[in-house]
N, C-alpha and C positions, 0 to 999 in steps of 0.2 A: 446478758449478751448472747447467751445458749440460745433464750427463746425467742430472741430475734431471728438471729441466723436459721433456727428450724422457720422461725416464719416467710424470712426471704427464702430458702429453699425449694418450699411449700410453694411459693408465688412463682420462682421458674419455672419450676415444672408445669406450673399448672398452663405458664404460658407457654411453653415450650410443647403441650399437646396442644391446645387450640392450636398455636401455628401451625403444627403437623397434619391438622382437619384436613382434607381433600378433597375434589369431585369426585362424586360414583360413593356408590354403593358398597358395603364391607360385610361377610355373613362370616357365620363358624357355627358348627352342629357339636354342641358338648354332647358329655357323656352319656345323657338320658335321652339324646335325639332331638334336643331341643333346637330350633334353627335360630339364629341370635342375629341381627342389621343392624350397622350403622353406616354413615355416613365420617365418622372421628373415630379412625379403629388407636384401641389405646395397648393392644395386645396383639402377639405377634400370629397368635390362634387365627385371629379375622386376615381371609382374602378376598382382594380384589371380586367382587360377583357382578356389579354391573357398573362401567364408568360413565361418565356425563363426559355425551361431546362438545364442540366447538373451543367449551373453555381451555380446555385440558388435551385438544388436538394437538398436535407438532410436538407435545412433551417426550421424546423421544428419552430424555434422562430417566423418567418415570417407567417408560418400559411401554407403555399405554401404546403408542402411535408407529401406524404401520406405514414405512416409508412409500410401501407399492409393494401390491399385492395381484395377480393374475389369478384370485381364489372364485373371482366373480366376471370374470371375461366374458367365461359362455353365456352368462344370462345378459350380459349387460349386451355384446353382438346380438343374442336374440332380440332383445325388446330397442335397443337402436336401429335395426331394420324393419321391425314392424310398426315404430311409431316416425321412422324415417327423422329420425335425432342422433347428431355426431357420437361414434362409442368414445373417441376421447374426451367428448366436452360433457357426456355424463360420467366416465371416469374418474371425470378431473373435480365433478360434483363432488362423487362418492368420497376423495379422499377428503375434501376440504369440509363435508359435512359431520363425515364418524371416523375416518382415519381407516375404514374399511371393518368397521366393529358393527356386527350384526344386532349385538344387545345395545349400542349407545344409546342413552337419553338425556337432556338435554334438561336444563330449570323449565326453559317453558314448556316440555311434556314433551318435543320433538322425539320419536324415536326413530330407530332401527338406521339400516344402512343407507337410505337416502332423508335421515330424519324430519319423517311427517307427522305435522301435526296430528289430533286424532279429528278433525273437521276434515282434514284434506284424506285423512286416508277412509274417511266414509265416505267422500263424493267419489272417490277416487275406487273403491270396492276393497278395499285390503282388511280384510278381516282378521290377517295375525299379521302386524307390525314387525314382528320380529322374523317371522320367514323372510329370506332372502329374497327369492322369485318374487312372493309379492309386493315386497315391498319394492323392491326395483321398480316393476313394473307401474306401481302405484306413482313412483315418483317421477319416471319417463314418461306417462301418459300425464301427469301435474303439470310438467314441465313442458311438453304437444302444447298443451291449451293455452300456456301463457307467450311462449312464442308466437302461434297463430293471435296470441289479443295484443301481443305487441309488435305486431307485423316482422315475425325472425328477426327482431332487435334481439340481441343473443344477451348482452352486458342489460337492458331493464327489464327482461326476462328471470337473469341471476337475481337482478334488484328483486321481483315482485316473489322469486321463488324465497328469498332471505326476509322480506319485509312484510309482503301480502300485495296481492294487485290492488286492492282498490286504493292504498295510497301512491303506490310508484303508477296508475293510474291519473289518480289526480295531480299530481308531478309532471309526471309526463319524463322525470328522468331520475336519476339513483336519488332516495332519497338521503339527507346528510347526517348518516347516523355512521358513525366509525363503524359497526357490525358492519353493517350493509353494505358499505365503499370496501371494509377490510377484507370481506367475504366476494365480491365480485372481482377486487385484485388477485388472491392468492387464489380461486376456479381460473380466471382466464390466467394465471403463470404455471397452471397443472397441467390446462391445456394445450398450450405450445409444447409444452416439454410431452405430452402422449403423441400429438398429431406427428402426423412421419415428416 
């Protein structure tokens, strides 16, 4: 009966950390300087180092997700007047893509604050992902060229920036992926609520 009960015990727990697993990244620097990651922190040592967005967006319980932030205003008015793009409708990007987290990444590699792919942030010239300036700008000037290839269609613009142009291309409108429809609803409901 004992070595039962140790065995179901054994079995909670063990499931009881898997369910605990998270998005993002977890480090802690022991004693010797050693730098230690995971992804399933099992110890109270590991913090938070880099979170995965989109999933783990709006978790507001978690601590993770910034309701609105004004930390990136001035770059985001700079690069909306020079690529002549709404600052509330890239705003409104920013929060629905990283919650306004400069390090988020994303399963499929998407990073930084407008999480670009690493394709788009090479046509695009951003050579540190993770700088704010560039990346903004990377992602304002992403976002110019897909407006101008979808004639300032703003909603399969969101589509081809969440999906890729060449299929909301070949569509011609959102393709019907829950991401895609879920991601172009809650940018344009960011965006009402920034536009005066």
């Amino acid at each position: 009966m004992i070595k039962f009960m140790s065995v179901s015990i054994i079995l909670f727990f063990s499931f009881l950390f898997a369910v605990n697993c998270s998005a993002g990244i977890y480090r802690y620097v022991d004693e010797n300087g050693v730098i230690h990651f995971t992804n399933c922190p099992r110890d109270p040592k590991f913090k938070l180092y880099i979170r995965e967005s989109n999933e783990d967006v709006g978790n507001e319980s978690a601590g993770f997700y910034v309701k609105d932030s004004a930390q990136y205003d001035s770059l985001i008015s700079e690069f909306s007047k020079k690529y002549q793009v709404d600052f509330a409708l890239i705003k409104a990007m920013i929060r629905a893509e990283s919650g306004f987290n400069p390090l988020a990444i994303s399963r499929k590699g998407a990073k930084g604050l407008m999480q670009l792919m690493p394709e788009t942030a090479s046509r695009m010239n951003v050579s540190n992902v993770f700088n704010p300036r560039e990346n903004i700008e990377g992602g304002v000037r992403h976002f110019k060229n897909l407006l101008s290839l979808f004639d300032n269609d703003v909603r399969l613009s969101l589509a081809a920036y969440n999906a890729g142009e060449n299929l909301v291309a070949e569509l011609r409108s959102i393709p019907p992926y829950r991401e895609t429809v879920d991601y172009v609803r809650k940018v344009l409901s960011y965006y009402q609520s920034y536009s005066p």
